[in-house]
N, C-alpha and C positions, 0 to 999 in steps of 0.2 A: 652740574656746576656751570656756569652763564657769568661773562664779562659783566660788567656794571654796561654796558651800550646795551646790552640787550633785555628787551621788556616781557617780562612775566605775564601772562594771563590765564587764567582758569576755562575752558567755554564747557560747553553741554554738547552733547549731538544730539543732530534734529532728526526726526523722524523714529515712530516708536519703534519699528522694525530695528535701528539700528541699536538702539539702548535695548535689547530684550535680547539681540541675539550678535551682534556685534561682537563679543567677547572682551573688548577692553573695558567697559563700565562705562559708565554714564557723562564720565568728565572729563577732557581733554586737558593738554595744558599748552597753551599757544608761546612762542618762542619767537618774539620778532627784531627785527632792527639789526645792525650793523654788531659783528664782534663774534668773539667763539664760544661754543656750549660745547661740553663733554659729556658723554653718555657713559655710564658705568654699568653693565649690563651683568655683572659679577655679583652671587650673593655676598654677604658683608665675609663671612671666612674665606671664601675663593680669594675675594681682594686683597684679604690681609695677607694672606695666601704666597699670591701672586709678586705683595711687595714687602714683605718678611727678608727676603735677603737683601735690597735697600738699603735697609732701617739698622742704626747702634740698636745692642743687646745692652740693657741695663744689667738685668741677671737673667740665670738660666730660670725656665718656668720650675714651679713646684712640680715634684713628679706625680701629681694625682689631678692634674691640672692640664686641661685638652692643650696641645701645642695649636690648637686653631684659635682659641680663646684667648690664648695668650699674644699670636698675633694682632688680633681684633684690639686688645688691649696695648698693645704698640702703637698701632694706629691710629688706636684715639687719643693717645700720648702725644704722640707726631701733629696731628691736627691739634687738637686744642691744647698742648702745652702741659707738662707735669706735674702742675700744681691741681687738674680737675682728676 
């Protein structure tokens, strides 16, 4: 997640050595200009995880129903609003 000031770019790395054995892949993502970026380095259940106590409980999860999954789904409630 990145302010509106700051600019998104895709680049490559150069040199074959680096794309063959580099281990990040092929494609960088360049991050410039003035403003804040937040790095979320948490798979998506750690996060929801992590911000599950936060969050209102609408209801209890189904009991057949992963309590990580059910966070995941809090959170996307939280983010994009209870009508998706």
């Amino acid at each position: 997640m990145f302010e509106d000031s700051v600019t998104f770019d895709i680049t490559t790395i150069s040199g074959i050595k680096n794309a063959l054995f580099g281990g990040d892949g092929i494609f960088l993502v360049r991050l410039t200009g003035p403003g804040r970026v937040w790095l979320q380095t948490m798979t998506v259940p750690a996060l929801a995880h992590a911000l599950a106590p936060y969050m209102g409980r609408e209801s209890a999860p189904a009991s057949n129903q992963d309590p990580g999954s059910a966070a995941v789904s809090g959170v996307m409630r939280g983010i994009f609003g209870s009508d998706r």
